[in-house]
Z-matrix of the N, CA and C atoms (Angstrom, degrees):
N
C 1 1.441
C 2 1.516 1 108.16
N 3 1.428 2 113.08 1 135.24
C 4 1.703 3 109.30 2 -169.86
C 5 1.608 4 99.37 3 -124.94
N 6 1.564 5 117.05 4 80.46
C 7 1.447 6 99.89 5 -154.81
C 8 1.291 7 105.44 6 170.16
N 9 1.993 8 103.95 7 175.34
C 10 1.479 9 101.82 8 156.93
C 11 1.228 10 108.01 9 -97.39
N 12 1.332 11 139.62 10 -11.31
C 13 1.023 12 160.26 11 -174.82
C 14 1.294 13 140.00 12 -26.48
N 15 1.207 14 161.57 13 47.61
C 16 1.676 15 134.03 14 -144.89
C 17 1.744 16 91.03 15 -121.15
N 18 1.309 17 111.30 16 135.31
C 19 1.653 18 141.46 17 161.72
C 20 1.484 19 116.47 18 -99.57
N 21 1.134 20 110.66 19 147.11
C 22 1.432 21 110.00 20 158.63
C 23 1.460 22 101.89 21 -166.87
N 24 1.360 23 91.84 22 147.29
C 25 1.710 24 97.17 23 -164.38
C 26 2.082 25 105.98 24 -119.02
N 27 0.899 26 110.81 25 149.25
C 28 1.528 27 98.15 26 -163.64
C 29 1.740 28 76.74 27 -119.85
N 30 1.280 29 102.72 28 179.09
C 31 1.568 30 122.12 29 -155.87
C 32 1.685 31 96.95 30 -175.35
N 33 1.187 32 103.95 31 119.64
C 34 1.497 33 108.42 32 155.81
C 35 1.712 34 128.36 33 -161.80
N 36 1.180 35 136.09 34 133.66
C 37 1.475 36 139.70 35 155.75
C 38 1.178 37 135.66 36 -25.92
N 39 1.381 38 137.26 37 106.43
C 40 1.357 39 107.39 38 -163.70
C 41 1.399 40 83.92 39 -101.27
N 42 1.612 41 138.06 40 -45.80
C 43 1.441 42 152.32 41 -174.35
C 44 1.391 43 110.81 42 -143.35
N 45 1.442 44 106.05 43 142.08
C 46 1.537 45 104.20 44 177.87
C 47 1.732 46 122.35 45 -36.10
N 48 1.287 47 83.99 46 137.48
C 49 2.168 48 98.09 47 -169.24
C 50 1.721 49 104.21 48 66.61
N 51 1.220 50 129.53 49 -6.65
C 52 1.066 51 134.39 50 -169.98
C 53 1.653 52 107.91 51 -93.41
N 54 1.675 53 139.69 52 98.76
C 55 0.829 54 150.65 53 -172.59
C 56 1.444 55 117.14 54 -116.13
N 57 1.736 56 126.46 55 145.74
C 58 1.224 57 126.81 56 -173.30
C 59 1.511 58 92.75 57 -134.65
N 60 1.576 59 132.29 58 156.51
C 61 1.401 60 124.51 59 148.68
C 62 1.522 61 103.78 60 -163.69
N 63 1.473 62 101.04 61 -173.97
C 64 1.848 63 104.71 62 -160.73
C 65 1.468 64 76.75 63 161.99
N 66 1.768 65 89.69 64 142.69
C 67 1.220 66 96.96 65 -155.12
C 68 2.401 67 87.37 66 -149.26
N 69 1.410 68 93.68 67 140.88
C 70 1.541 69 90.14 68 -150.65
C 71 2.030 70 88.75 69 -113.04
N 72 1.498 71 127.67 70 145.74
C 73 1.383 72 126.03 71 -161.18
C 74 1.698 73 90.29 72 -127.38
N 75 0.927 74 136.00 73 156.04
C 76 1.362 75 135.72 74 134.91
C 77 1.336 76 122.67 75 -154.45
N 78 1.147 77 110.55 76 145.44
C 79 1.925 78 126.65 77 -150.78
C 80 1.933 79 90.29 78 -94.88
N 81 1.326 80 98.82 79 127.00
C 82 1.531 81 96.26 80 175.79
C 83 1.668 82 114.81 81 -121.13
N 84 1.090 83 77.97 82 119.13
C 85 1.809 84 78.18 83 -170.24
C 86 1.841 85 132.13 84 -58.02
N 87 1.350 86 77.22 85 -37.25
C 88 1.593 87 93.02 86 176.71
C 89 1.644 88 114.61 87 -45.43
N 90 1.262 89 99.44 88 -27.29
C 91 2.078 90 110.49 89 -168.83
C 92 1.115 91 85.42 90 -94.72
N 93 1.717 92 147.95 91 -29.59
C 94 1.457 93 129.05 92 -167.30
C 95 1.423 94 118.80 93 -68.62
N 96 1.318 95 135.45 94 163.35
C 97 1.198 96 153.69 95 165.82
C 98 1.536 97 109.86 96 -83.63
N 99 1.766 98 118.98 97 93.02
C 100 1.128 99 106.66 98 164.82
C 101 1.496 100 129.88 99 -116.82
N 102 1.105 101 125.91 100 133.30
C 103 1.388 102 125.51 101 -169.35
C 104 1.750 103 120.86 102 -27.82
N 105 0.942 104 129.80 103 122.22
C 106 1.420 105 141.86 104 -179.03
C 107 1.647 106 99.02 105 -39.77
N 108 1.485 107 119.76 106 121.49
C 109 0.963 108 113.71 107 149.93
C 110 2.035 109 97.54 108 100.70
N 111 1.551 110 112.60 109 -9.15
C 112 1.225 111 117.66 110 148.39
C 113 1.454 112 121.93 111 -84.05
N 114 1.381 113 117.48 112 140.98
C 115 1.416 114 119.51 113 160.51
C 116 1.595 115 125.20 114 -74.03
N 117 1.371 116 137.77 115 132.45
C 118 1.375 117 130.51 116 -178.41
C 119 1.491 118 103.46 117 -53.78
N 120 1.520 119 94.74 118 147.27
C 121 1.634 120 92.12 119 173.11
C 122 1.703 121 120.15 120 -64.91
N 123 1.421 122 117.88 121 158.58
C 124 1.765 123 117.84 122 -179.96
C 125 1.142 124 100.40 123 -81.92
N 126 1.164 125 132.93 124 45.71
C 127 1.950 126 134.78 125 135.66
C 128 1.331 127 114.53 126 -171.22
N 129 0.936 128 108.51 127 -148.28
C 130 1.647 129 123.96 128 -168.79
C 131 1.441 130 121.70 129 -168.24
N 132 1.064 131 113.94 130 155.55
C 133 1.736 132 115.82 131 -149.09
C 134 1.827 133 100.25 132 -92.46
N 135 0.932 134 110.27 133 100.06
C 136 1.068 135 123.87 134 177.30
C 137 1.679 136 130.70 135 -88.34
N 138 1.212 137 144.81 136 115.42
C 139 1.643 138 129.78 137 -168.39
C 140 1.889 139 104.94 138 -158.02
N 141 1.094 140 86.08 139 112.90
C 142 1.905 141 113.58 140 -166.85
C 143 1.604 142 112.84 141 -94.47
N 144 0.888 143 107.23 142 130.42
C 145 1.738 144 98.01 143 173.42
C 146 1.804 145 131.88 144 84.88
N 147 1.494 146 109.96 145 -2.07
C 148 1.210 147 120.78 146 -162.51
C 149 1.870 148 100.95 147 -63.94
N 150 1.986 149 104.55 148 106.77
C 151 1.207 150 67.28 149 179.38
C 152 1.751 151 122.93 150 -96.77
N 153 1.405 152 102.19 151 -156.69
C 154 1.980 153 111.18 152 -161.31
C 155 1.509 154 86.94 153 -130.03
N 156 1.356 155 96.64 154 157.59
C 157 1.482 156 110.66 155 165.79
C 158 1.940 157 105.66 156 -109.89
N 159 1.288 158 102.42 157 140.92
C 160 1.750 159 116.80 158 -167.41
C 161 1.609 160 92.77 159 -127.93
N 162 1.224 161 106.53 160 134.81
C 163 1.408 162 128.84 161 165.65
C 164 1.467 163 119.09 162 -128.07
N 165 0.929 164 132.09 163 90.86
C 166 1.613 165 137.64 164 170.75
C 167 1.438 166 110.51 165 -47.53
N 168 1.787 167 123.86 166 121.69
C 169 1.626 168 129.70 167 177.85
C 170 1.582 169 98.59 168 -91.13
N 171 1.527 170 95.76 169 -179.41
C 172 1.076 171 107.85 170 -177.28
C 173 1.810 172 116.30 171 -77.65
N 174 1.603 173 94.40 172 -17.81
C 175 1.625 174 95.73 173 179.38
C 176 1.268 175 88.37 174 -105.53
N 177 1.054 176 149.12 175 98.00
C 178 1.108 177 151.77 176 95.88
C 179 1.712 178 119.47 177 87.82
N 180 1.401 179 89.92 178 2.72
C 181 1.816 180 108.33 179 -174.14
C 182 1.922 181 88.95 180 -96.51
N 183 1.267 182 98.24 181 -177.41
C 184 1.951 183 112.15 182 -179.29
C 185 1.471 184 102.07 183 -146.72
N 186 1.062 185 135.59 184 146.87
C 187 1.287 186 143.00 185 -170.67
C 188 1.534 187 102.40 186 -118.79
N 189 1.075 188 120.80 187 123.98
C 190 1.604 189 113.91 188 -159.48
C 191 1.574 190 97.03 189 -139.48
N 192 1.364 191 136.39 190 145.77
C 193 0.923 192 143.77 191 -126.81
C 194 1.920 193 96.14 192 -168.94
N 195 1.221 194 104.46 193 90.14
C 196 1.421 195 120.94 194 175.85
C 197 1.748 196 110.16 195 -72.18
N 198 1.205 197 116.48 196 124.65
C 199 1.519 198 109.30 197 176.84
C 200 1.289 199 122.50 198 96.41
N 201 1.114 200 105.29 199 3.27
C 202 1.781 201 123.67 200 -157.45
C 203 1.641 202 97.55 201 -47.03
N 204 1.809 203 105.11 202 -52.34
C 205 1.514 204 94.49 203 -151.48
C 206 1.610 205 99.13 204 -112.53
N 207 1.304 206 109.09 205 24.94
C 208 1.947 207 115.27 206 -177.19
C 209 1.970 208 86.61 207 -76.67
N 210 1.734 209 97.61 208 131.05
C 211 1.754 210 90.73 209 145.89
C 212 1.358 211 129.28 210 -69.39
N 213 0.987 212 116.19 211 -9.13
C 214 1.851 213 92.23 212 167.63
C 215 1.615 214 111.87 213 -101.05
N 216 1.019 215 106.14 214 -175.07
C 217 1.749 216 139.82 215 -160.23
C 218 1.276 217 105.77 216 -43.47
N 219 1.192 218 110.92 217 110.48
C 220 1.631 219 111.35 218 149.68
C 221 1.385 220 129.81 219 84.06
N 222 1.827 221 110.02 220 85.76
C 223 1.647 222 88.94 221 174.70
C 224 1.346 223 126.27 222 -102.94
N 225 0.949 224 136.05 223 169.50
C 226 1.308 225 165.86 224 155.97
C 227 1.358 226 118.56 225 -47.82
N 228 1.477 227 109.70 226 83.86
C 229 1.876 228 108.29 227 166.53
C 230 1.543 229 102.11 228 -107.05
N 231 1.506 230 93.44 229 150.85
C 232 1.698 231 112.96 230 167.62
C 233 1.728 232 99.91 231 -162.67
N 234 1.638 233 92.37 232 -173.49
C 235 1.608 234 91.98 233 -153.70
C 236 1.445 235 89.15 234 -138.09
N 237 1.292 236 113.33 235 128.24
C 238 1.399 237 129.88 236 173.96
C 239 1.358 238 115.02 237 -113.48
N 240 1.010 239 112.95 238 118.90
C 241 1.936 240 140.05 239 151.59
C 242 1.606 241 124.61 240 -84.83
N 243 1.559 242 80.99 241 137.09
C 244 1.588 243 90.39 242 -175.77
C 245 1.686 244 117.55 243 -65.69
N 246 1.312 245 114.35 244 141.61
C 247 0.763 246 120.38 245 -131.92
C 248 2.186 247 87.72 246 -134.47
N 249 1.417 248 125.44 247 163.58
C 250 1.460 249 131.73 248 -175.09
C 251 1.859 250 122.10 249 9.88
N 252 1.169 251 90.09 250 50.87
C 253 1.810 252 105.10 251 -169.43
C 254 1.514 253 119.13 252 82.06
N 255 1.534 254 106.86 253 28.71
C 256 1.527 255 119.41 254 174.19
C 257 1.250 256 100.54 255 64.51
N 258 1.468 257 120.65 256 36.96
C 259 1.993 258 120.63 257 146.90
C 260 1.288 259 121.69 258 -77.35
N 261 1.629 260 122.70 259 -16.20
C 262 1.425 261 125.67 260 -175.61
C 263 1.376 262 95.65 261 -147.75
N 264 1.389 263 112.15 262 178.97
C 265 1.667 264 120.84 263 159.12
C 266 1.245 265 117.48 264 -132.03
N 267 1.146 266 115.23 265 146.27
C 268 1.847 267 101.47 266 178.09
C 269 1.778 268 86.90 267 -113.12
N 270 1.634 269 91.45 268 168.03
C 271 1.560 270 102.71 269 162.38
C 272 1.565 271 135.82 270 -81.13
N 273 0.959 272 112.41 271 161.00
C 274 1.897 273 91.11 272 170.05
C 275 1.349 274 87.48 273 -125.86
C-alpha cells in the first residue's frame, strides 16, 4: 500500500456469465502526511458499496469498470486475470 488509501473490490457470481461487484475505499489518516503542527481531521473519507460493471471474456479474464454508474466524471476500466490457480485475480 503506497498511501492513505485502502480499496477493496468485492466480485461475485450470481449465475453462470452472471456477475455482480462494488468495491468499498477508505482514506486512513494515520498513514497520511500532515503538516507539522496540524491536527488530523475528526474522520475519514469513507465510501461503501460503489457499484462496477463486470463483463466476463472469452479467456477467462473480466473487464470491470469501477464507477460505471456514479454521475460524475470518469470511470475506471481495467482487466483482471486469474490469478494462483484462479483463487484471486490481479489487474493488469
Amino acid at each position: 500500500m503506497d498511501g492513505p488509501s485502502q480499496s477493496c473490490l468485492h466480485l461475485g457470481q450470481n449465475a453462470p456469465g452472471e456477475f455482480v461487484a462494488w468495491s468499498d475505499s477508505l482514506l486512513t489518516w494515520g498513514l497520511a502526511r500532515i503538516a507539522p503542527g496540524l491536527a488530523d481531521p475528526p474522520y475519514s473519507l469513507e465510501h461503501y458499496g460503489e457499484l462496477a460493471n463486470v463483463r466476463a471474456t472469452e479467456s477467462s479474464n473480466a473487464d470491470i469498470e469501477l464507477y460505471a454508474y456514479g454521475g460524475l466524471c470518469c470511470s475506471h476500466l481495467f482487466i483482471a486475470t486469474p490469478a494462483k490457480n484462479g483463487a484471486v485475480m490481479k489487474a493488469n
